[in-house]
MMTF fields as JSON, N, C-alpha, C and O atoms, coordinates in Angstrom:
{
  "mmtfVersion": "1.0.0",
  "mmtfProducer": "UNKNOWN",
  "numBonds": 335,
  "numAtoms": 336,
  "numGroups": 84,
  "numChains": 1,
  "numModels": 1,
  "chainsPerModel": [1],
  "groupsPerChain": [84],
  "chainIdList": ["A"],
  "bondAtomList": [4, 2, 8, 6, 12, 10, 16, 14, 20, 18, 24, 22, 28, 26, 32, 30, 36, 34, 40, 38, 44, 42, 48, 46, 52, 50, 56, 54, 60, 58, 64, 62, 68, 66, 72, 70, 76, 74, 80, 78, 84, 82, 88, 86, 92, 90, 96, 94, 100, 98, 104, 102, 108, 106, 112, 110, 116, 114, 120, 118, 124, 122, 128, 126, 132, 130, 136, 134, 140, 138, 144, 142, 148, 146, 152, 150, 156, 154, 160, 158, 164, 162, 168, 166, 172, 170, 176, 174, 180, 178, 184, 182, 188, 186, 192, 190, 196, 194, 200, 198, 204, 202, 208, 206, 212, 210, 216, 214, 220, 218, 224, 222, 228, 226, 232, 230, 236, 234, 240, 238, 244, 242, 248, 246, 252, 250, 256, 254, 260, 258, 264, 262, 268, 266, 272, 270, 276, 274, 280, 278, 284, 282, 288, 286, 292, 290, 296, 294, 300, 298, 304, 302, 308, 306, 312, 310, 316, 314, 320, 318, 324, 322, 328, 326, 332, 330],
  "bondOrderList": [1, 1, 1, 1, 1, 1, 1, 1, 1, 1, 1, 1, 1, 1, 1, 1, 1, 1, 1, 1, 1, 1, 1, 1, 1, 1, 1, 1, 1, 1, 1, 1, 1, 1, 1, 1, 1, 1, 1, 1, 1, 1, 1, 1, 1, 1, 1, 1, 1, 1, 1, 1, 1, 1, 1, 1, 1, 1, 1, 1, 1, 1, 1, 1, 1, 1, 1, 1, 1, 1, 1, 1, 1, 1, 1, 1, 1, 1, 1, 1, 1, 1, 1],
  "groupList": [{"groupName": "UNK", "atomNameList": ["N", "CA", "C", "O"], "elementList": ["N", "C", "C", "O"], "formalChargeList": [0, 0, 0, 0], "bondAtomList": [1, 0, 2, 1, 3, 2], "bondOrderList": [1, 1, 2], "singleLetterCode": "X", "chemCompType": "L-PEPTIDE LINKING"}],
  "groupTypeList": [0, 0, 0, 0, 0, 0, 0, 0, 0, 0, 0, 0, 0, 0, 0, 0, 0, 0, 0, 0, 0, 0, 0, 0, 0, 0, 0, 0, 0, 0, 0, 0, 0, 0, 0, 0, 0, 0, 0, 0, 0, 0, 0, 0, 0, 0, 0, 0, 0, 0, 0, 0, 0, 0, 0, 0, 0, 0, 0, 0, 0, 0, 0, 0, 0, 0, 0, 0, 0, 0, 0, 0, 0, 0, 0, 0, 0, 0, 0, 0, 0, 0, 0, 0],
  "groupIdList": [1, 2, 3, 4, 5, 6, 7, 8, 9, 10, 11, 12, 13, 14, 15, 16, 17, 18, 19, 20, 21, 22, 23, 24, 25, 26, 27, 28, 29, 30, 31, 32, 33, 34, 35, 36, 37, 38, 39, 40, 41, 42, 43, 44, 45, 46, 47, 48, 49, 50, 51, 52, 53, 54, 55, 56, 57, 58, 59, 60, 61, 62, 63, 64, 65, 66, 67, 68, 69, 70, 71, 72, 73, 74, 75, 76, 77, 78, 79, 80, 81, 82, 83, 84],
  "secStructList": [7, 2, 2, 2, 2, 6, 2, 2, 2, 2, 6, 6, 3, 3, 3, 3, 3, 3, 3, 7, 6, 6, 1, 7, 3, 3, 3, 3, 3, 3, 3, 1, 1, 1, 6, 6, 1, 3, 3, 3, 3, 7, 7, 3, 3, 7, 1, 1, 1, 1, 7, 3, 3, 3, 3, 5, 6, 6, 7, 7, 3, 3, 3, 3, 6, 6, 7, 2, 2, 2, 2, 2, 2, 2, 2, 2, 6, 6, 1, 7, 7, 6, 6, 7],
  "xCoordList": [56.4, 56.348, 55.571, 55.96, 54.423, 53.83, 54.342, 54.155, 55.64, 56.428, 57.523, 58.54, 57.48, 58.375, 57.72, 58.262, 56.469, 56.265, 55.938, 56.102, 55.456, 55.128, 56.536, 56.648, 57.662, 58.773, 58.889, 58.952, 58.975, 59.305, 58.267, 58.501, 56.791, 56.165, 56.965, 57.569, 57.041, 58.167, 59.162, 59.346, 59.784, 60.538, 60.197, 60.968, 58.82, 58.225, 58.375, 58.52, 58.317, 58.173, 56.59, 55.846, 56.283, 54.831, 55.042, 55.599, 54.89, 54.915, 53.767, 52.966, 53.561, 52.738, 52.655, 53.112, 52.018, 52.566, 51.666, 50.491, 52.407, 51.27, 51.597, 52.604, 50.616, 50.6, 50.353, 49.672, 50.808, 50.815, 50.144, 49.985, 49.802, 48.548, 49.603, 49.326, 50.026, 50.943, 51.235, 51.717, 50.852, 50.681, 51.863, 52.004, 52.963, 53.874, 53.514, 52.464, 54.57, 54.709, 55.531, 56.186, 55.563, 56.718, 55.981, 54.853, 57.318, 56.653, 57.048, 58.02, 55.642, 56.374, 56.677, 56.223, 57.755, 58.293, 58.34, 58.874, 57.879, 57.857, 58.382, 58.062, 59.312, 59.32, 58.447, 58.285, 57.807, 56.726, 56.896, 56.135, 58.508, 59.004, 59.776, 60.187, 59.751, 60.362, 60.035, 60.802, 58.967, 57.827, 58.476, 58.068, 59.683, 60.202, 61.403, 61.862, 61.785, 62.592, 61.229, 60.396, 61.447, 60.91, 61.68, 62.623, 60.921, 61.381, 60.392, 59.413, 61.096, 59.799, 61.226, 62.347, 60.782, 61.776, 60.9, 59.794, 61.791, 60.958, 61.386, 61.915, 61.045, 61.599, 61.778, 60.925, 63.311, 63.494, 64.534, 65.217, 64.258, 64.966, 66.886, 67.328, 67.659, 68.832, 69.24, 69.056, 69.811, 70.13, 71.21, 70.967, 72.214, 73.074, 72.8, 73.38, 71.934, 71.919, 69.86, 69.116, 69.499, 68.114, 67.313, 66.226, 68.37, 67.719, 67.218, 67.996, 66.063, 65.316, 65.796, 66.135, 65.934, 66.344, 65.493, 64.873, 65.496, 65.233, 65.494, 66.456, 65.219, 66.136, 65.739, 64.554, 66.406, 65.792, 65.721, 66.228, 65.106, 64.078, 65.002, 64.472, 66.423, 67.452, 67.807, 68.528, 67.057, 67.908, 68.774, 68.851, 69.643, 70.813, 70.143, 69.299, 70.573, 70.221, 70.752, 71.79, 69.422, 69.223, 70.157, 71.071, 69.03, 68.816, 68.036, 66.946, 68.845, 68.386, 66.675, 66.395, 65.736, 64.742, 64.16, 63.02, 64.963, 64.603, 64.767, 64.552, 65.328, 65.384, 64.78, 65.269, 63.57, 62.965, 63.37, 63.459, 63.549, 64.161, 65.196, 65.578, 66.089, 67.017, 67.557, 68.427, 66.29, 66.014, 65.571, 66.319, 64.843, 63.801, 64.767, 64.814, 65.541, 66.938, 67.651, 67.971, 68.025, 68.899, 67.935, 68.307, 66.624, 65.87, 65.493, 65.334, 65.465, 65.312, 66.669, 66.726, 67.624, 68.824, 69.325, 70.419, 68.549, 68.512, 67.656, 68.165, 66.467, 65.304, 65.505, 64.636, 66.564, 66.424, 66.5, 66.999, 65.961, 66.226, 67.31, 67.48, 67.856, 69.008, 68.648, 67.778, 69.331, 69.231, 68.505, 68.522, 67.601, 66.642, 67.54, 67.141],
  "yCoordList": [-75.661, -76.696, -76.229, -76.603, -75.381, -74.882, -74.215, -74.192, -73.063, -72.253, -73.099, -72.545, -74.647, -74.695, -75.594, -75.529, -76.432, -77.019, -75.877, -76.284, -74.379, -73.37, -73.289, -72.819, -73.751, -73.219, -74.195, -73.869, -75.506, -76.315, -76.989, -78.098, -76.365, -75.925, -75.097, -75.48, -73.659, -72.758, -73.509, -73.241, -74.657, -75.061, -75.869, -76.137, -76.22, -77.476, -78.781, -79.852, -78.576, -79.95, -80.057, -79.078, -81.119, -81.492, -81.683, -82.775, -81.189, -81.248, -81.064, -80.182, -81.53, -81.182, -81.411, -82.48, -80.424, -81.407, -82.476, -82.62, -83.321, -84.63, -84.441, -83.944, -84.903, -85.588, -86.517, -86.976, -87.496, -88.702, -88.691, -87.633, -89.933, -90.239, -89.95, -90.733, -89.598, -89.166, -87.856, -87.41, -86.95, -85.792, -84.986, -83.764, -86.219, -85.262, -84.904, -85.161, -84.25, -82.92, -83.827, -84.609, -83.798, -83.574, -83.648, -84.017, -83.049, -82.305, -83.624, -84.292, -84.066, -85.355, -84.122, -83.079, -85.136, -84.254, -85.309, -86.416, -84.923, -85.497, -84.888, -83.715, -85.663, -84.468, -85.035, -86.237, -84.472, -85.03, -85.383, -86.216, -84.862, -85.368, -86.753, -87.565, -86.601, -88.269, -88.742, -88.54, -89.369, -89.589, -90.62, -90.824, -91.273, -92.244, -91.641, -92.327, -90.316, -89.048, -88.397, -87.497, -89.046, -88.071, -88.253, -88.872, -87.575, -87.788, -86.936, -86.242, -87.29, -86.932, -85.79, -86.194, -84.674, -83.709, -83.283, -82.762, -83.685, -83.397, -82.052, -81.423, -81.4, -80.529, -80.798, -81.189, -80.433, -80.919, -79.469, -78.632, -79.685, -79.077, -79.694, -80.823, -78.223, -78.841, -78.939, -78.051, -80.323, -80.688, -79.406, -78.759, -79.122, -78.438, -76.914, -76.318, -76.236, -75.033, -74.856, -75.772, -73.562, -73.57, -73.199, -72.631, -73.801, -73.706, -74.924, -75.874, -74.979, -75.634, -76.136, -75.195, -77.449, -77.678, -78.65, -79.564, -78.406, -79.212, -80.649, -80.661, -81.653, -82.751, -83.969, -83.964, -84.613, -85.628, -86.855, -87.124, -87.499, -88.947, -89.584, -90.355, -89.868, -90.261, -89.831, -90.504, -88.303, -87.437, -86.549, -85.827, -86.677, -86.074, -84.481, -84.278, -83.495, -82.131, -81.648, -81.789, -81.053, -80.439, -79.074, -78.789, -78.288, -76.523, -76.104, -76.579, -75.011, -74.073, -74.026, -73.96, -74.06, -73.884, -72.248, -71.784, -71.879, -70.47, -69.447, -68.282, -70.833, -70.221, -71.559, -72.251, -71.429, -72.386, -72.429, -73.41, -71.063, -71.105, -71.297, -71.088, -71.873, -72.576, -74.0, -74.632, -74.258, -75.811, -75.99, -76.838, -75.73, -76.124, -76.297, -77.128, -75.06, -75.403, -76.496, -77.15, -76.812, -77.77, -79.545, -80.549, -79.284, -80.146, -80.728, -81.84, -79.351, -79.312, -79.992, -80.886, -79.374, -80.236, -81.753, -82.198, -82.417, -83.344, -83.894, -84.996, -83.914, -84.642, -84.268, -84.553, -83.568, -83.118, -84.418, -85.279, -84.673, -85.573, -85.544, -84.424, -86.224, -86.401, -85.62, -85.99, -84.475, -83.638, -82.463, -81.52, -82.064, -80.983, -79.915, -78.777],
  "zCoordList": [1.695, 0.695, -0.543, -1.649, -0.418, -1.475, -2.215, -3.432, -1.093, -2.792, -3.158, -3.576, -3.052, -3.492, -4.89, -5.993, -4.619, -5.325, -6.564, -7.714, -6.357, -7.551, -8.188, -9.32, -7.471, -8.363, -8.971, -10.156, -8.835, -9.709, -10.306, -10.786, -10.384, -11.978, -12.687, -13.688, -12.128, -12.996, -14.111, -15.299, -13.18, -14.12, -15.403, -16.324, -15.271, -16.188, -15.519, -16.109, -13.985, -13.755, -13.342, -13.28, -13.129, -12.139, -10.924, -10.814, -9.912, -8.81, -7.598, -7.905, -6.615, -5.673, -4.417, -4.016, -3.405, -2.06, -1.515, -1.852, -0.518, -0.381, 1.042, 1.546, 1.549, 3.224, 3.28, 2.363, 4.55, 4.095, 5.671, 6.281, 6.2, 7.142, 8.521, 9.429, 8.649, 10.017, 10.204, 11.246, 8.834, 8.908, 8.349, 8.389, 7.64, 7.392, 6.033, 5.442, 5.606, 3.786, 3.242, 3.931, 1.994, 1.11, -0.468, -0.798, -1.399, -2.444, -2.956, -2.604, -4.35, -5.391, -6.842, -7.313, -7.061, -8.267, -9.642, -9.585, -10.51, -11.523, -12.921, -13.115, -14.139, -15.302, -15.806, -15.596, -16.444, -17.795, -18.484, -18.975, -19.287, -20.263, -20.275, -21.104, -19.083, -18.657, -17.428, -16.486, -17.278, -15.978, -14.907, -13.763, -15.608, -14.788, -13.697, -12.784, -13.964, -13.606, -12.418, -12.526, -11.704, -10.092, -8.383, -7.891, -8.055, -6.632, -5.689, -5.962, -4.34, -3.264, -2.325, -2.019, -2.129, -1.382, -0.423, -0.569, 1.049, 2.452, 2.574, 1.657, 4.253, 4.603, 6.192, 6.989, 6.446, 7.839, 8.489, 7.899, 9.837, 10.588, 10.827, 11.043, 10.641, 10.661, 12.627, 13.46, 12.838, 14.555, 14.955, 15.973, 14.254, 14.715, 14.875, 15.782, 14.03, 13.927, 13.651, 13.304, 13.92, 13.805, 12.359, 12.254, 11.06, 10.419, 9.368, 9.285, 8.606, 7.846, 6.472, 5.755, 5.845, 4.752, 3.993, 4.537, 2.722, 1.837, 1.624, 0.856, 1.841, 1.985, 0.409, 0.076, -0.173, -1.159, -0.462, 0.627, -1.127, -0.227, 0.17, 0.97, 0.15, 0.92, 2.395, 3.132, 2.838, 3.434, 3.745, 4.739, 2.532, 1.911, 1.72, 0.847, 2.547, 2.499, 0.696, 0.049, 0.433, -0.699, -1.185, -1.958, 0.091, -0.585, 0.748, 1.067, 1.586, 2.902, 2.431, 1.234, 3.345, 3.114, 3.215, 3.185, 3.295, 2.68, 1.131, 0.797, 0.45, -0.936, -2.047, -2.94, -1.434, -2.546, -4.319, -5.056, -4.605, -6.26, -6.612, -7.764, -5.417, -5.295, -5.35, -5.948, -4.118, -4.503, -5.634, -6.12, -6.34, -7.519, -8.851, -9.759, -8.51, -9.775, -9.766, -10.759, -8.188, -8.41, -8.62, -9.227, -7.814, -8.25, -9.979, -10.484, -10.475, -12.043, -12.686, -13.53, -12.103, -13.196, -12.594, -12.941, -11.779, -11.561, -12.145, -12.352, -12.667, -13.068, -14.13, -14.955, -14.554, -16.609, -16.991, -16.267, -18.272, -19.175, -20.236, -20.716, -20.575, -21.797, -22.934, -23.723, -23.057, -24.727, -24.12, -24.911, -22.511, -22.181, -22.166, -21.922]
}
């Protein structure tokens, strides 16, 4: 969760990871340029196969959790703002 929240500083977002009182992760994502533009991206294990994904606060699998500068892109052109 930490390289992912460094990547999407990279991008110019604000980001960081939080735990919440049960002990789980997830990164909050914020743009700056438009603060009302965020979201919260977990990380979960996929049931069918043994690997790890990115998920957005819906659930809805992101980005393999092994290519964080992956997620962070597609995180970034989601939270762009109009005209970025």
């Amino acid at each position: 969760m930490e390289r992912l929240a460094a990547e999407l500083c990279s991008h110019g977002l604000l980001a960081r990871v939080v735990r919440t009182q049960s002990g789980r992760l997830f990164v909050r994502v914020i743009n700056p340029a438009a603060t009302s533009l965020s979201e919260n991206v977990t990380c979960r294990p996929n049931a069918d196969v043994p690997d790890w994904w990115y998920c957005w606060s819906w659930g809805e699998r992101l980005h393999t959790a092994d290519d964080p500068a992956g997620a962070a892109t597609k995180v970034a052109r989601v939270l762009a703002a109009v005209g970025e």
